[in-house]
N, C-alpha and C positions, 0 to 999 in steps of 0.2 A: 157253665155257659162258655169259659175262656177256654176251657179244653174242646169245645164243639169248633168243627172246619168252619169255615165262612166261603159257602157257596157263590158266594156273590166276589170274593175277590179273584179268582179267574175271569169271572165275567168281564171286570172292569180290567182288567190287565189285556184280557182277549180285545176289548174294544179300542182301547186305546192303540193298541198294535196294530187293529185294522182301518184306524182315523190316520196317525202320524206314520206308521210304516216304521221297520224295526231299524233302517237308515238314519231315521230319520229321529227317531228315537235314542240313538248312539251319539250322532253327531250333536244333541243338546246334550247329554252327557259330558261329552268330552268338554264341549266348549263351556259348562257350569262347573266343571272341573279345570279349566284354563282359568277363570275368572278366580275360582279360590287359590290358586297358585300363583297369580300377579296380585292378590290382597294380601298373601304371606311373605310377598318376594322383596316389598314395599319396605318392611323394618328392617330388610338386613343393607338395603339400600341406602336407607335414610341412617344407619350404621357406618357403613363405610365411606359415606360424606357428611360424617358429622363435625370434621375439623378440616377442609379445604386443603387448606397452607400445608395438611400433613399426607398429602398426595404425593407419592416421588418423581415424577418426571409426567411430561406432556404428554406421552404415548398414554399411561393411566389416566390421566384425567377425560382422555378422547372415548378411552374404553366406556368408561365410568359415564361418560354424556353417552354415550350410545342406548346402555343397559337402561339408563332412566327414560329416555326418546323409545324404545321398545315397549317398557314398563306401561308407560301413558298408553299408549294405541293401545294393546291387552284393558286397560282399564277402563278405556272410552267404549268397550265392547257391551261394559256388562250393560243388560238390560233394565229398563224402568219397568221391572215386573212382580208380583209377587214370587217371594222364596228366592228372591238376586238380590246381592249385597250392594245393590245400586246406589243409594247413601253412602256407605264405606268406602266403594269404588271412587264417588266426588268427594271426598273427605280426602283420601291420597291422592286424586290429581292434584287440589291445589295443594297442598304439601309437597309434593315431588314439581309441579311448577316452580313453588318459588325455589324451591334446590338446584332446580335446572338452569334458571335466571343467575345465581353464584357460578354456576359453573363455569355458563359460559362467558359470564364475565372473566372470569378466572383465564379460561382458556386464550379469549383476547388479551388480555392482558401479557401472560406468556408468548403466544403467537406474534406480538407486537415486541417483545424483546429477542426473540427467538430471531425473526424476522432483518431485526437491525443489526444481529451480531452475524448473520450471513451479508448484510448490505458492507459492514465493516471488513470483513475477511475479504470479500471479492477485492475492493478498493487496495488493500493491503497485499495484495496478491498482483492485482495490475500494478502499483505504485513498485515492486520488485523486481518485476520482470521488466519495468523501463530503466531501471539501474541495472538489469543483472549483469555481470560482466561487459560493463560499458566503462568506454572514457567518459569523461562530463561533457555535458550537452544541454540542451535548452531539455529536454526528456527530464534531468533531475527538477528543471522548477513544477513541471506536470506532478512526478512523482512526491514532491515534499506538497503539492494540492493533495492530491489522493491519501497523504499520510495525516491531514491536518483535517481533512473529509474524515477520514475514519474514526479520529480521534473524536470528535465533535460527537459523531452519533453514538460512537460507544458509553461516553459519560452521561447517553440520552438513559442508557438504559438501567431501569430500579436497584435498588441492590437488592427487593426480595426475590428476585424468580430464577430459575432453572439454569441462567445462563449468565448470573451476576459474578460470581466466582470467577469465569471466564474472562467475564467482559474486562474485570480491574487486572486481572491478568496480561489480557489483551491489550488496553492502555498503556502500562510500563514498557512493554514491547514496542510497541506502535510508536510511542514518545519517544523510546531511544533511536530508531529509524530517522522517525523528523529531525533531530539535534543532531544526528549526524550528517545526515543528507544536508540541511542545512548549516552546518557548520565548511561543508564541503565548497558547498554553493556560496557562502561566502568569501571562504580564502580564494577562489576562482576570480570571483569578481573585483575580488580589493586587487587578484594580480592582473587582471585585466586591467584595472585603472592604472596600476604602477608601470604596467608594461607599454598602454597608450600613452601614458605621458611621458615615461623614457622615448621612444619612436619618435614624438614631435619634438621635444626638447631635443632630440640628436639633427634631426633634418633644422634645426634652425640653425644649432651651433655650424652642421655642414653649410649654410648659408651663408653664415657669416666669412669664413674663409675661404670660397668657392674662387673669389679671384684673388690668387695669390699676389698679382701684380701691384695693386689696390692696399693692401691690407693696413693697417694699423694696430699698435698695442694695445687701442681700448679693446679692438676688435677680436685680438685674438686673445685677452681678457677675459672679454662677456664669451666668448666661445668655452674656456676654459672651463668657467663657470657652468656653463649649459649641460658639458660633457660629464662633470663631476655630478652633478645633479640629475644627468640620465644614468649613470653607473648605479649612484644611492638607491632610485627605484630599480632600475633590475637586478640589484641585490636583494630586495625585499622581495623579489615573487615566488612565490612558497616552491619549492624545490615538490612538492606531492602536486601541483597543479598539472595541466596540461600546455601550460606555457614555459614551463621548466626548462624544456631544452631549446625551445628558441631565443626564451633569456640567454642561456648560458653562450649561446653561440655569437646573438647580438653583443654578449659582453666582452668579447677579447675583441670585438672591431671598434667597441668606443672605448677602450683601454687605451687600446693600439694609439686612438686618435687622439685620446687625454694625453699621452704622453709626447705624440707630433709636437702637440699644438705647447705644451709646459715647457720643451723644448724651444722649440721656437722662443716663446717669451722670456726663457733664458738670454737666450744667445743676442737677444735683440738688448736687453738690458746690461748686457757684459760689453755691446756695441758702443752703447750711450754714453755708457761709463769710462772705455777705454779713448773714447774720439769725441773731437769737439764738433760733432757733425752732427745733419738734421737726422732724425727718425726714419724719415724716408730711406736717406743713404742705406740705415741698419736693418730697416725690414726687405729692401729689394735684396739684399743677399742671400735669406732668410730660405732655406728649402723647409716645404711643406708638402707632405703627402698623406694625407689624407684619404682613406677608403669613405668611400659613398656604404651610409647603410642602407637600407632597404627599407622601403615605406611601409606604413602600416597594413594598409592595403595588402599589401603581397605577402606581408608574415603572417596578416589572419588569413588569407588563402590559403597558404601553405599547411596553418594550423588543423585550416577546417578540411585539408585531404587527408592528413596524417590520423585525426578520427575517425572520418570517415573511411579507409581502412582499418583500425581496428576495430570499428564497429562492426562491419564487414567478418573482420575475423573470429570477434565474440559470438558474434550472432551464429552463423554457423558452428562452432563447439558449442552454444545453447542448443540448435535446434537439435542437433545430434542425441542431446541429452533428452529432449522433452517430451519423450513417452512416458517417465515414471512421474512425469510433472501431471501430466492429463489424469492419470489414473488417481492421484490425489485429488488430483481438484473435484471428480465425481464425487468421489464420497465424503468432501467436504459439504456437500452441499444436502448431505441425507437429513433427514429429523432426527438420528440417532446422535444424542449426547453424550454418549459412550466414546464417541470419537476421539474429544477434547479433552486431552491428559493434562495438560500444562505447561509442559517441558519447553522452555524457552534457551534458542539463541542469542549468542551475545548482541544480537541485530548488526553488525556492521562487521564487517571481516574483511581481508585485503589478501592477495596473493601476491607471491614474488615472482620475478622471474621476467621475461621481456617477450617482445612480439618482432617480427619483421614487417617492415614496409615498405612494400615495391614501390621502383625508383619514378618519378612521375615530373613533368613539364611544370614550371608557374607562368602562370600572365605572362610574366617579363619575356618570355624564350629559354630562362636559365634550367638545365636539367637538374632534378636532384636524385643522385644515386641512391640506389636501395639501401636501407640501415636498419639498425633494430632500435625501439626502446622502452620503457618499462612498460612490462604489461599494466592495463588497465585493474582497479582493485576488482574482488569480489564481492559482491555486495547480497546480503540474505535478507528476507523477512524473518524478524522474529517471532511475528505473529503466526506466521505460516505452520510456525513449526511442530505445534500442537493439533493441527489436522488431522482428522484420522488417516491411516496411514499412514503416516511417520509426517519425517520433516525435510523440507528440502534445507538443510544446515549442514 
């Protein structure tokens, strides 16, 4: 009997051909054939995410959510029919759901630290280029914000993910920048204050012996006093400052004056002591010449053109430079992790050498001839330096 044909099974082969069409017939095929290849495709899936944390970088993890978000739609296909795996197909959705639910948790998670080590480099990048070969200006207190900004968000980020290696990396760097910037920012300041208080302490002493005719020994005393006390502070203002040189210039005209005036009190006391006569008699003989120093007012004027020229000048050799800048900065901001080598600068660097400064009017009408003097430092990110692409150090 099992060796007899079976007449009847063309029949039904014939019928069915001429009910569904051999189109039609094919494309259930394939697509009962898709469904057994997204039911096999499930374990090697549920394989390759079965330890998360052991994923190498975010680009894989993105793959890997993809392949499962495909997986699903293929499995949501099969049908509630007899001879379809339609049980097995809802048995791996929710299986590969909740895997899906890890991942993307996973994925935010990274994309959130990811995220802030770009929010940090950018900061890190503007906070350098308002240093980069500048004098000090109101720019470094912006840039010790943008460095203290950076800092902050990078210790935001975990130390498990893709970009934690970087990130403590990125802090030691970014910290050295801030302590220096702000160690900069302070000697400026302490010499600003020593340098405004020499200034008034000198305009009082000049006050005091302004009429020579008038004068007295207490007077030219407390003068002596004033002047030795404006010399103290502009000996103290940091020779690396941007007041350096107008210290040093203000200081040989209150030398000049400390020594008038010591005189004077000399000569008036060798008066006293040789004659039996009033004070008066001994101070009106008394020459005094005294230069007038220059008010505060007009030496920060003057301060604030002499930056303002070199900034002028930095700025232009920056812009000159800042095609290879641009081209970094693109590919800093790629998804690729590969970029970030490590390799750090010392984050602060200085350059020798000097600038020129065209000769220019103050308030007063006084000209002041052209001169040179020290160039401003160079100053790098260290953070930067590790971008792909190299480093601008």
């Amino acid at each position: 009997m099992s060796g007899k044909k079976k007449p009847w099974l063309p029949i039904v082969i014939a019928a069915l051909l001429s009910w569904f069409g051999v189109s039609k017939i094919l494309q259930i095929t394939k697509d009962y054939s898709a469904h057994q290849q997204a039911i096999t495709d499930v374990q090697a899936i549920v394989n390759e995410n079965s330890n998360i944390n052991s994923i190498p970088n975010l680009d894989a993890l993105k793959a890997n959510q993809t392949k499962i978000q495909q997986t699903l739609e293929k499995l949501k296909l099969v049908p509630n029919l007899p001879g379809y795996p339609y049980q097995n197909a809802q048995n791996q959705i929710s299986q590969l759901n909740q895997l899906l639910a890890k991942l993307d948790s996973k994925i935010q998670f990274e994309e959130a630290a990811f995220n802030n080590l770009q929010a940090a480099l950018k900061l890190d990048e503007e906070a350098a280029i308002l240093v980069q070969d500048k004098a000090y200006s109101n720019n470094w207190q912006e840039a010790k914000g943008k460095w203290q900004q950076a800092i902050s968000i990078l210790e935001k980020i975990p130390t498990a993910t893709y970009v934690s290696d970087t990130a403590k990396l990125g802090i030691s760097s970014v910290k050295r920048n801030f302590n220096d910037v702000d160690k900069v920012i302070t000697s400026e300041q302490k010499s600003l204050q020593n340098f405004s208080s020499a200034v008034e302490l000198a305009q009082k002493a000049t006050s005091l012996t302004k009429d020579t005719t008038l004068i007295t020994l207490p007077e030219l005393l407390n003068a002596k006093l004033q002047w030795q006390q404006a010399i103290n502070l502009l000996v103290n203002v940091s020779s690396a400052t941007n007041l350096s040189l107008k210290a040093q210039s203000q200081l040989s005209i209150y030398r000049n004056n400390y020594r008038q005036v010591s005189n004077a009190i000399d000569e008036i006391k060798k008066c006293l002591t040789q004659k039996t006569s009033f004070e008066s008699e001994c101070t009106a003989s008394v020459s005094l010449y005294i230069s007038p120093p220059e008010t505060l007012t007009a030496l920060l004027e003057d301060i604030k053109k002499e930056e303002d020229a070199n900034n002028q000048i930095a700025s232009s050799e920056f812009n000159s430079t800042s095609g290879t800048s641009s081209d970094t900065s693109d590919e800093s901001s790629s998804s690729n992790y590969s970029g970030y080598s490590g390799g750090y600068s010392s984050g602060y660097r200085s350059h020798s050498g000097s600038v020129s400064v065209n000769g220019y009017t103050r308030r007063d009408g006084t000209y002041v001839n052209s001169h040179t003097r020290s160039a401003p430092g160079s100053r790098v990110s260290g953070f930067g330096s590790f971008r792909s692409g190299g480093a601008s150090s």
